[in-house]
C-alpha positions as CSV (number, residue, x, y, z in Angstrom):
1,X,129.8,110.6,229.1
2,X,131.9,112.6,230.8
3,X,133.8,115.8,228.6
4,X,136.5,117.7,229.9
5,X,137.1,120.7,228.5
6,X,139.9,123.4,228.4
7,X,138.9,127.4,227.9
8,X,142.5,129.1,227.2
9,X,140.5,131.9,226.8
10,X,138.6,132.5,229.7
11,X,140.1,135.4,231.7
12,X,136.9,135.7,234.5
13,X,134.2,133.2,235.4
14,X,132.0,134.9,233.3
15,X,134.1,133.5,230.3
16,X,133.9,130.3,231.7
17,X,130.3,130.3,232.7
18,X,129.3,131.7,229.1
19,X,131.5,128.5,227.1
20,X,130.0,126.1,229.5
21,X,126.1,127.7,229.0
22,X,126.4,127.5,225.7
23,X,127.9,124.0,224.8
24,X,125.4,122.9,227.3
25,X,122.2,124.5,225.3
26,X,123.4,123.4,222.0
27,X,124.1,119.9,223.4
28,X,120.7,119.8,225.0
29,X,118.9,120.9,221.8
30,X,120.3,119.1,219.2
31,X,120.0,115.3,221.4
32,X,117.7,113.6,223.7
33,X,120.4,113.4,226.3
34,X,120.6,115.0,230.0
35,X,123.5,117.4,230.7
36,X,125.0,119.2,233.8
37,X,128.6,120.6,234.7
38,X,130.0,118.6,237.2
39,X,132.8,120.2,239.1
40,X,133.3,123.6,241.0
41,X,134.8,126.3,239.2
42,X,138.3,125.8,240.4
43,X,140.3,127.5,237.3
44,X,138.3,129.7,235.0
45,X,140.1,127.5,231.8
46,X,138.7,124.2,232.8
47,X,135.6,122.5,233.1
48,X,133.6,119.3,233.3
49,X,130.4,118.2,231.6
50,X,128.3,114.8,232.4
51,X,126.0,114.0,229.8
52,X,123.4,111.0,230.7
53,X,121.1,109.2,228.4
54,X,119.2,105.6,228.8
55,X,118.0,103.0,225.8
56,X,117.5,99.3,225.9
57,X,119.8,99.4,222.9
58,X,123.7,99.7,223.9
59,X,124.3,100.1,219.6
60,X,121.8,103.1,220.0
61,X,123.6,104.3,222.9
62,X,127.3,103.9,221.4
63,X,125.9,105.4,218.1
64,X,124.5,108.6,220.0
65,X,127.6,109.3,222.5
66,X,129.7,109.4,219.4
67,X,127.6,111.8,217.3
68,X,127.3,114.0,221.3
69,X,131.2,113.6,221.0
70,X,131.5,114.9,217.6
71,X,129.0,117.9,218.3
72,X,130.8,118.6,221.4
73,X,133.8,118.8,219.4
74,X,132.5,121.0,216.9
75,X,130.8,123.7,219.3
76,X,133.3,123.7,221.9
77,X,135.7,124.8,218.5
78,X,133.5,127.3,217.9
79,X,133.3,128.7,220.9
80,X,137.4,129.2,221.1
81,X,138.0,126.0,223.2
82,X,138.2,122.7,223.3
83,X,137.8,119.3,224.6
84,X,141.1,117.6,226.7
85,X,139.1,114.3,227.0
86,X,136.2,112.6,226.6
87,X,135.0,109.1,227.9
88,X,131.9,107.4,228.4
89,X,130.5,104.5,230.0
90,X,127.6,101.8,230.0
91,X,125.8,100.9,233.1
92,X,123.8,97.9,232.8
93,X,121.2,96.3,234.4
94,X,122.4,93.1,236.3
């Protein structure tokens, strides 16, 4: 999954960095999923998050991403931002 987010807020890097902590921590905690920012800090308002997670079960996978999606959602609200996109995709094994 990748989630794009927008921080209208954020007037230093420390803004940014402390949106981007947080949303990462809650996500973490609350899902068996792996999480890291992937892009440089080229605007304090935006960021990118890549969230990673592997079953045998493409249902359990769909089923998870969406509740990740709707917790991202919820937390990046709370935190006075919010998400500009959101996608994920399936990699299978060939």
């Amino acid at each position: 999954m990748t989630i794009e987010l927008r921080i209208e807020h954020a007037q230093s890097l420390k803004d940014r960095r402390q949106v981007v902590r947080s949303l990462k921590e809650k996500l973490a905690h609350g899902f068996n999923i792996s999480i890291a920012e992937m892009d440089e800090a080229l605007t304090w308002q935006n960021a990118t998050i890549g969230v990673a997670a592997i079953s045998l079960s493409r249902d359990y996978l769909s089923g998870l991403m969406r509740q990740v999606e709707d917790a991202a959602t919820r937390i990046t609200n709370d935190l006075g931002a919010q998400i500009a996109d959101c996608w994920w995709d399936f990699v299978e094994e060939v």
